[in-house]
C-alpha positions as a Markdown table, in Angstrom:
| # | Residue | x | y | z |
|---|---|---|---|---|
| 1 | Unk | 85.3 | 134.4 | 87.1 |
| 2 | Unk | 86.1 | 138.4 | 87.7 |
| 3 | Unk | 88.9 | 139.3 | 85.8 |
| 4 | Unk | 91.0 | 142.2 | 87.3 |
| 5 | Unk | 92.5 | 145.0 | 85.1 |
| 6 | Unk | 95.3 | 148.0 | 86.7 |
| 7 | Unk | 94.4 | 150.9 | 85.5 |
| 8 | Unk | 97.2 | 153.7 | 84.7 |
| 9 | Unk | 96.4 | 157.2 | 83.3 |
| 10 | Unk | 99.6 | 158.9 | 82.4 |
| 11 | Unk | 98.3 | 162.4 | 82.0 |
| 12 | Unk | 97.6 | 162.3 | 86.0 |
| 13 | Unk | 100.7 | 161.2 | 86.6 |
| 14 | Unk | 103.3 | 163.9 | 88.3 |
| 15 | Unk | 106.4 | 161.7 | 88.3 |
| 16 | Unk | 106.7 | 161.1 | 92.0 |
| 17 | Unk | 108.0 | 157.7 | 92.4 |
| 18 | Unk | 105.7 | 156.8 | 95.1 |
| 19 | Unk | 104.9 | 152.9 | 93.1 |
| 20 | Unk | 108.2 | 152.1 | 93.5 |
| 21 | Unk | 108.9 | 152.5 | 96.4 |
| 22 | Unk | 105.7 | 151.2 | 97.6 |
| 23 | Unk | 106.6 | 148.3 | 94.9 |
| 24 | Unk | 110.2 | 147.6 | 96.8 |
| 25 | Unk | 108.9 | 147.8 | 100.2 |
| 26 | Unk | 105.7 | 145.3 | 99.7 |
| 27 | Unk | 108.2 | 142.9 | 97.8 |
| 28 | Unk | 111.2 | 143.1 | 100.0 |
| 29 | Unk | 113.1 | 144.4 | 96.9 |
| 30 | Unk | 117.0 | 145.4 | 97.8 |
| 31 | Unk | 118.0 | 148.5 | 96.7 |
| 32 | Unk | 119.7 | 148.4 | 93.1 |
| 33 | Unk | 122.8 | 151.2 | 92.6 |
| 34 | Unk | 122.5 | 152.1 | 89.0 |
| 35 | Unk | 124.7 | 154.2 | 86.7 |
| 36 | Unk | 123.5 | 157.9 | 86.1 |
| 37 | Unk | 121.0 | 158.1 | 83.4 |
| 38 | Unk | 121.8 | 161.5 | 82.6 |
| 39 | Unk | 118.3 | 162.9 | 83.5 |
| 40 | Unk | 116.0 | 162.1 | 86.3 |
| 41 | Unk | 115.2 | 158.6 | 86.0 |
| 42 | Unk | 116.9 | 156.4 | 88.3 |
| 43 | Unk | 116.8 | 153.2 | 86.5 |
| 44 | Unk | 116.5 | 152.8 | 82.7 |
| 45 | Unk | 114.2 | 150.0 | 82.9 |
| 46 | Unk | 112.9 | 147.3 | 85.2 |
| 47 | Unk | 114.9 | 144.8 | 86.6 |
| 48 | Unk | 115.2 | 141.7 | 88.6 |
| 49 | Unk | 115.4 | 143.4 | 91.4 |
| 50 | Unk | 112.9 | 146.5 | 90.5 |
| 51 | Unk | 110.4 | 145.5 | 89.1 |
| 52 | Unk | 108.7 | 148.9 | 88.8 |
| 53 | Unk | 110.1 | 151.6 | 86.9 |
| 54 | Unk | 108.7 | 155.4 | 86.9 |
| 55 | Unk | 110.0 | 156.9 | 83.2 |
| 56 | Unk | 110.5 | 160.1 | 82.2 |
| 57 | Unk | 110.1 | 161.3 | 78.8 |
| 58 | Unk | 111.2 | 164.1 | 77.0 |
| 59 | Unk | 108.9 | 165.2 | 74.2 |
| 60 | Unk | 108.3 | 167.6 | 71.7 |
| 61 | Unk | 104.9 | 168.5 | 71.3 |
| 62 | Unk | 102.7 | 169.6 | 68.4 |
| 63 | Unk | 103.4 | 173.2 | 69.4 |
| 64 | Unk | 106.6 | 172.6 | 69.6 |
| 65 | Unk | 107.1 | 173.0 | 73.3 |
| 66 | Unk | 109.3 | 170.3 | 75.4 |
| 67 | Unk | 107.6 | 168.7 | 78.0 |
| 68 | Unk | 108.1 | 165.7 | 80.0 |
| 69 | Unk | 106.2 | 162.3 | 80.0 |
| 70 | Unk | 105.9 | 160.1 | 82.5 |
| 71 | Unk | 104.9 | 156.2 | 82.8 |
| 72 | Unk | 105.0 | 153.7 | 85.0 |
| 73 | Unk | 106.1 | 150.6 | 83.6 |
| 74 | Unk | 106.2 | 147.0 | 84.8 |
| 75 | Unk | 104.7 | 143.9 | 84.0 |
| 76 | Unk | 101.6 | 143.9 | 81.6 |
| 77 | Unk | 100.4 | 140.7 | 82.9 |
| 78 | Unk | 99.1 | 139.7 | 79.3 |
| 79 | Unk | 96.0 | 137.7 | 78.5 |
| 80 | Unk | 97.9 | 135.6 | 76.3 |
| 81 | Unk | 101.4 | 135.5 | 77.4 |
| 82 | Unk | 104.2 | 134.9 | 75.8 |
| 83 | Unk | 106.4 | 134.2 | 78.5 |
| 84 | Unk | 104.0 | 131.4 | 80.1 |
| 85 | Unk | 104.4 | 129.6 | 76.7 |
| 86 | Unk | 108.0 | 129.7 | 76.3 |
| 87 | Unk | 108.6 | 128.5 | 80.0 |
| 88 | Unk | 109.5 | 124.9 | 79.1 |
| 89 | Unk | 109.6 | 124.3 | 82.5 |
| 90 | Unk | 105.3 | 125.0 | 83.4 |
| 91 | Unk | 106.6 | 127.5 | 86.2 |
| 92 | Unk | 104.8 | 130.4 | 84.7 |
| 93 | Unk | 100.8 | 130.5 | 85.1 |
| 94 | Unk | 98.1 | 132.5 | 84.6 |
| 95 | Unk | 95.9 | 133.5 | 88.2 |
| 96 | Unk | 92.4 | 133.8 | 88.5 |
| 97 | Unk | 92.9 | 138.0 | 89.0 |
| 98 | Unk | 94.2 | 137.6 | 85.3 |
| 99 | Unk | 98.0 | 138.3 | 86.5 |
| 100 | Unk | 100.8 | 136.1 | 85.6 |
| 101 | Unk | 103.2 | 134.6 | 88.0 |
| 102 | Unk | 106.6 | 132.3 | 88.0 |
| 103 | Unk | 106.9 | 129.5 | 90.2 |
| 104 | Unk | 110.3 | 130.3 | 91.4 |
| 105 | Unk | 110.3 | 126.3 | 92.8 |
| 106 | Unk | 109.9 | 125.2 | 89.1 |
| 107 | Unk | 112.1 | 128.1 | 87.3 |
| 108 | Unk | 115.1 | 126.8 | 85.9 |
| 109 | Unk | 116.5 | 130.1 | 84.7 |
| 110 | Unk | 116.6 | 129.2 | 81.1 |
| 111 | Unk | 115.6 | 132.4 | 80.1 |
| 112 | Unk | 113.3 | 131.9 | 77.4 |
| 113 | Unk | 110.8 | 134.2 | 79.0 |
| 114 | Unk | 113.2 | 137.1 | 79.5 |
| 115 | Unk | 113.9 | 136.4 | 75.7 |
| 116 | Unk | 110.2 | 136.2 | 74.2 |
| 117 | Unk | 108.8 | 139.1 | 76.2 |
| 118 | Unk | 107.7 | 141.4 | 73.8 |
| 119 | Unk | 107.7 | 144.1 | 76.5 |
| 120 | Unk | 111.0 | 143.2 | 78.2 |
| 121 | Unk | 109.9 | 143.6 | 81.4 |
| 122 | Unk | 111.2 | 140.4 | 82.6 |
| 123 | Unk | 115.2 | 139.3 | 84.0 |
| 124 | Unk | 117.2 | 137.3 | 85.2 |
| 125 | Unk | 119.0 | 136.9 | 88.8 |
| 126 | Unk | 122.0 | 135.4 | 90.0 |
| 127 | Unk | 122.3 | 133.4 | 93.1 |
| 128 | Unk | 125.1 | 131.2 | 94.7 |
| 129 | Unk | 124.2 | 127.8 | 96.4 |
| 130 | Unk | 125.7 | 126.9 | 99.3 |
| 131 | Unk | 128.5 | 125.8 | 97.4 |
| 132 | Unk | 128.9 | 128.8 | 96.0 |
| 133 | Unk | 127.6 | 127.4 | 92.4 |
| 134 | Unk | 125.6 | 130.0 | 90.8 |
| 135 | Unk | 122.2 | 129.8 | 89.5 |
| 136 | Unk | 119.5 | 131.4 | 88.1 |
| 137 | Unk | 115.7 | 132.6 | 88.5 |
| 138 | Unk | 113.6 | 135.2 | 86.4 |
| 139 | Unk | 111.5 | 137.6 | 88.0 |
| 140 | Unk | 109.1 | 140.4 | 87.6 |
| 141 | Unk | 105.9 | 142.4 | 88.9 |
| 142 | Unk | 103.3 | 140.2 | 90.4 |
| 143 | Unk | 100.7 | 142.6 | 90.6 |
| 144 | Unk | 100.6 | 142.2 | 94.1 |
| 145 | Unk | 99.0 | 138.3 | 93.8 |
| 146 | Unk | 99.3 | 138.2 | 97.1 |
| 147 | Unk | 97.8 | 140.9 | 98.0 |
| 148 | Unk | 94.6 | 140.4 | 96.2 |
| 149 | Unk | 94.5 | 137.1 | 97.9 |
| 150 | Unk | 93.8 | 139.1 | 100.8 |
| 151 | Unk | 91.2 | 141.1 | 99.5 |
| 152 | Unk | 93.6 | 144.6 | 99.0 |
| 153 | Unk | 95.1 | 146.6 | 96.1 |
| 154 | Unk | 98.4 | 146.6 | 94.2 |
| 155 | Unk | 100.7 | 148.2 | 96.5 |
| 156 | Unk | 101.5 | 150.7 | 93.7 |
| 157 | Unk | 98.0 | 151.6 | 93.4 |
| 158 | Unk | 96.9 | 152.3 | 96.7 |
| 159 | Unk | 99.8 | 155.2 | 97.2 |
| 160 | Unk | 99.4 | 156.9 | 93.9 |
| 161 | Unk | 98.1 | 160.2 | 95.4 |
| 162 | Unk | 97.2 | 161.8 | 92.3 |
| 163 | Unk | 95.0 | 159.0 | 90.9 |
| 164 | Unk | 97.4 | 158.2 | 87.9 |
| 165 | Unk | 96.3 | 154.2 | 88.9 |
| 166 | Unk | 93.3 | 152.7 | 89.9 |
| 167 | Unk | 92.6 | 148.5 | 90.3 |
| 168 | Unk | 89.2 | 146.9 | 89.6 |
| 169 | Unk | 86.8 | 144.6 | 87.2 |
| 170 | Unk | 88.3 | 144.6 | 84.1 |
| 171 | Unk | 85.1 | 145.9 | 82.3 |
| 172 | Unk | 84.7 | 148.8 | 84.4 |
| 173 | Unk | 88.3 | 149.7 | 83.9 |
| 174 | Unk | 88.4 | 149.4 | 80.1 |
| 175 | Unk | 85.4 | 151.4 | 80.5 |
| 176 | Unk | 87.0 | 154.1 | 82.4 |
| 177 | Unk | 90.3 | 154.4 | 80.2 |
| 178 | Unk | 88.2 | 154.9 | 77.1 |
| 179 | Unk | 86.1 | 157.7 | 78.8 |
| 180 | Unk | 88.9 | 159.0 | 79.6 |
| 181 | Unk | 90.6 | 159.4 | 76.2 |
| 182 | Unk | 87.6 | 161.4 | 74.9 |
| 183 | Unk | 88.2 | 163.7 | 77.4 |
| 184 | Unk | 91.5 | 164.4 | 77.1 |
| 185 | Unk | 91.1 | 164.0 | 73.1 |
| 186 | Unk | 91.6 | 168.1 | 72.6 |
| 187 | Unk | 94.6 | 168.3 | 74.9 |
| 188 | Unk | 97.0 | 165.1 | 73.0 |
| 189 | Unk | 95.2 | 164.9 | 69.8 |
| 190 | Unk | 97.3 | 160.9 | 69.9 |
| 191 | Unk | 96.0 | 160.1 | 73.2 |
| 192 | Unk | 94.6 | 156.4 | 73.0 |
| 193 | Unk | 94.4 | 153.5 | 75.5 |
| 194 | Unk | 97.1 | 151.0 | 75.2 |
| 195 | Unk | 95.5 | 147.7 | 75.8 |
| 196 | Unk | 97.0 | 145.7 | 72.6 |
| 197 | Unk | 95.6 | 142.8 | 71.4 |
| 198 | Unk | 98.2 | 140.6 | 69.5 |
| 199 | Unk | 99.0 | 139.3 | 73.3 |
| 200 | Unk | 95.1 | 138.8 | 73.7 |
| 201 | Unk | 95.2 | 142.3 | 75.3 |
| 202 | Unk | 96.6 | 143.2 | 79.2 |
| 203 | Unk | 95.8 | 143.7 | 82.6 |
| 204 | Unk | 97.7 | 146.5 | 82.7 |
| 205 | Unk | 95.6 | 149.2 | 80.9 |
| 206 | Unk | 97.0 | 152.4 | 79.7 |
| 207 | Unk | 95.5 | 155.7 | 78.9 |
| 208 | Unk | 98.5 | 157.2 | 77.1 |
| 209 | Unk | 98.8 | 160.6 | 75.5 |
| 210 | Unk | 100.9 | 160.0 | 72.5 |
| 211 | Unk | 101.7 | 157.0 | 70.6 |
| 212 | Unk | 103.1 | 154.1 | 71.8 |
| 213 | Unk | 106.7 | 153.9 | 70.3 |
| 214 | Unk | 106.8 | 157.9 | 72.1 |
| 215 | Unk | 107.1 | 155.7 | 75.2 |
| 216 | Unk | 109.1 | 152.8 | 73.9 |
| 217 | Unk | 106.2 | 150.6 | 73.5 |
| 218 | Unk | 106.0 | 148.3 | 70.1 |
| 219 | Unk | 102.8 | 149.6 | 68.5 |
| 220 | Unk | 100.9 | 145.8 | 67.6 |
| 221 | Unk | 103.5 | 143.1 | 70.1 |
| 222 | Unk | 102.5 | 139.6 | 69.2 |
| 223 | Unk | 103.2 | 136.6 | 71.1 |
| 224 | Unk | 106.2 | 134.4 | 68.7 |
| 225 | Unk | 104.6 | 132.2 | 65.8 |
| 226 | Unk | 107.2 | 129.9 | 67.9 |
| 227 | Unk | 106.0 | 130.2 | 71.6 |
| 228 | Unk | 102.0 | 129.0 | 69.8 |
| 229 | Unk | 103.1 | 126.2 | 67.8 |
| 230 | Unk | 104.9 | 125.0 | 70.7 |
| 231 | Unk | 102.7 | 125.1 | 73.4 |
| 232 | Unk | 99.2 | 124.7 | 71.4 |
| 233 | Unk | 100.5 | 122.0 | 69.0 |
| 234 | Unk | 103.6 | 120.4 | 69.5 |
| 235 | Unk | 104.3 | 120.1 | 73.3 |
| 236 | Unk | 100.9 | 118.2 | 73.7 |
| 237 | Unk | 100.7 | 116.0 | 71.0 |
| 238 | Unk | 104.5 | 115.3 | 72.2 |
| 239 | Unk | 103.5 | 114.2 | 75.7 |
| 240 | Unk | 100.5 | 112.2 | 74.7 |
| 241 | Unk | 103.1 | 110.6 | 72.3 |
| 242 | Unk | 106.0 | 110.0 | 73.7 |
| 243 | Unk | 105.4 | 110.7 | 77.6 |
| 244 | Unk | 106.4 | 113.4 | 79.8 |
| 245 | Unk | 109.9 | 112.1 | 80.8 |
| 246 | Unk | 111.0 | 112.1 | 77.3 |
| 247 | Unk | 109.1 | 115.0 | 75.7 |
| 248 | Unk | 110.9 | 117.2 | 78.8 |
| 249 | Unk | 114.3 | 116.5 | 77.3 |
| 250 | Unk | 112.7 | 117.0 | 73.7 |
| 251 | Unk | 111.2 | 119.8 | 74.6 |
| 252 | Unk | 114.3 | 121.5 | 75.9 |
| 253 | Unk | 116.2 | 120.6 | 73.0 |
| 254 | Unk | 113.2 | 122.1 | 70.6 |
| 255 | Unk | 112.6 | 125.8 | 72.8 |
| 256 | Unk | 116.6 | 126.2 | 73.1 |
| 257 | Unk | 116.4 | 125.6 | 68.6 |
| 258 | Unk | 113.1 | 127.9 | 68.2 |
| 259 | Unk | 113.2 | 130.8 | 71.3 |
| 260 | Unk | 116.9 | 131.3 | 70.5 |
| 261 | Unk | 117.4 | 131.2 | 67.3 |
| 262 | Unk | 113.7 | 133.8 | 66.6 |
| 263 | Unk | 115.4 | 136.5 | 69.5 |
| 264 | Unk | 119.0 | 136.4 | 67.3 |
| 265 | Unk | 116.9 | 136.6 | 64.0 |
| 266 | Unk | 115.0 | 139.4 | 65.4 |
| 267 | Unk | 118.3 | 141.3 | 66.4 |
| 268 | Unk | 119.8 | 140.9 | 63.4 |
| 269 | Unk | 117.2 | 142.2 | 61.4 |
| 270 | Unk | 116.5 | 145.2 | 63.6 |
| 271 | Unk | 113.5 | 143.9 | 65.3 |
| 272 | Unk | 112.1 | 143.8 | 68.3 |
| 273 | Unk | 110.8 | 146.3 | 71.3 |
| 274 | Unk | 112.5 | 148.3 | 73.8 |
| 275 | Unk | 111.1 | 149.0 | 77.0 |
């Protein structure tokens, strides 16, 4: 089965914003008011409701100079995902493009995936019933599943008009991105491709020019000790043991223990990434 990888090369990249609002429109995204950042990014990271942010870095160079970085950031669609283990609830799944989407029929809004992400590129939203109860579903980028179902690109992709993002057979793609750091090698001495595999690497592939944590990317992100033992092990020796019925309400009981409790301990002790 082809696996699909989206290909973004941040030294093309001029800044312009096109992917998101290519990202919006496709999606049906409202438009999000956000607080001034103080430079000219409009939001500070993805959200519910955006799930594709354009940053913009400023950086000192090896010479010295300031100059500006740019990424596009959303949803890294891991290989091993850390989200789709959490999800006590099975809403989260794997495609067979490689991206990874939420059942929004099955999401519960616990959370845990917002929690575990080691990215943080996934949240929360609020709705009301029509009883005015409020509840809760997570969402991010889908890479455009439904898009590929119908044999076309990413909608981010296919507007990038300076060729910052192309879409294609993983291979060829990895391929590509590591060309392309030996070409750009004597320009950012730290370029490398971003493609870590502690979340059994992504099929979001970057070619960045400095190091990761320059862009607010943790440099080795693992999937939780937690999230494996739970999914691999102990949720399906539960079920075979005890039954589906009553390993749900186990199960809820054990993620709420484990996902919560490893997110404070990582916040108290200073841990964790920022996207």
């Amino acid at each position: 089965m082809t696996k699909y990888v989206k290909y973004v090369d941040v030294t093309k990249c001029d800044g312009c914003r096109a992917c998101m609002v290519a990202c919006k429109n496709w999606n049906d995204l409202p438009a999000e008011p956000t607080e001034f950042q103080g430079s000219v990014q409009s939001h500070a990271k993805t959200t519910a409701d955006t799930w594709n942010v354009l940053q913009y870095i400023e950086h000192e160079n090896g010479k010295g100079d300031l100059e500006y970085l740019f990424r596009h950031s959303s949803c890294f669609h891991c290989t091993d995902a850390a989200c789709e283990k959490v999800c006590p609830e099975n809403a989260i799944s794997y495609t067979k493009y490689g991206s990874v989407v939420i059942d929004q029929d099955k999401c519960v809004g616990c959370g845990y995936c917002v929690q575990n992400c080691p990215f943080e590129v996934i949240s929360l939203k609020t709705y009301k019933d029509k009883n005015g109860k409020e509840y809760k579903k997570s969402h991010k980028c889908t890479m455009c599943t439904d898009r590929l179902d119908e044999g076309l690109q990413p909608a981010c992709v296919t507007t990038c008009h300076t060729g910052a993002m192309e879409f294609g057979d993983a291979e060829a793609m990895i391929q590509k991105a590591e060309k392309r750091v030996k070409e750009i090698k004597d320009r950012y001495p730290n370029a490398m491709v971003y493609n870590p595999q502690g979340v059994g690497g992504t099929h979001t592939v970057y070619v960045l020019a400095e190091k990761p944590s320059v862009y607010g990317l943790p440099d080795n992100p693992k999937v939780p000790t937690s999230a494996v033992a739970w999914k691999d092990y102990a949720q399906p020796i539960g079920k075979m043991m005890l039954g589906a019925t009553t390993m749900a309400v186990v199960g809820a009981f054990i993620t709420n223990r484990l996902f919560n409790k490893e997110g404070k301990d990582e916040k108290q002790d200073g841990g964790g990434s920022h996207e």
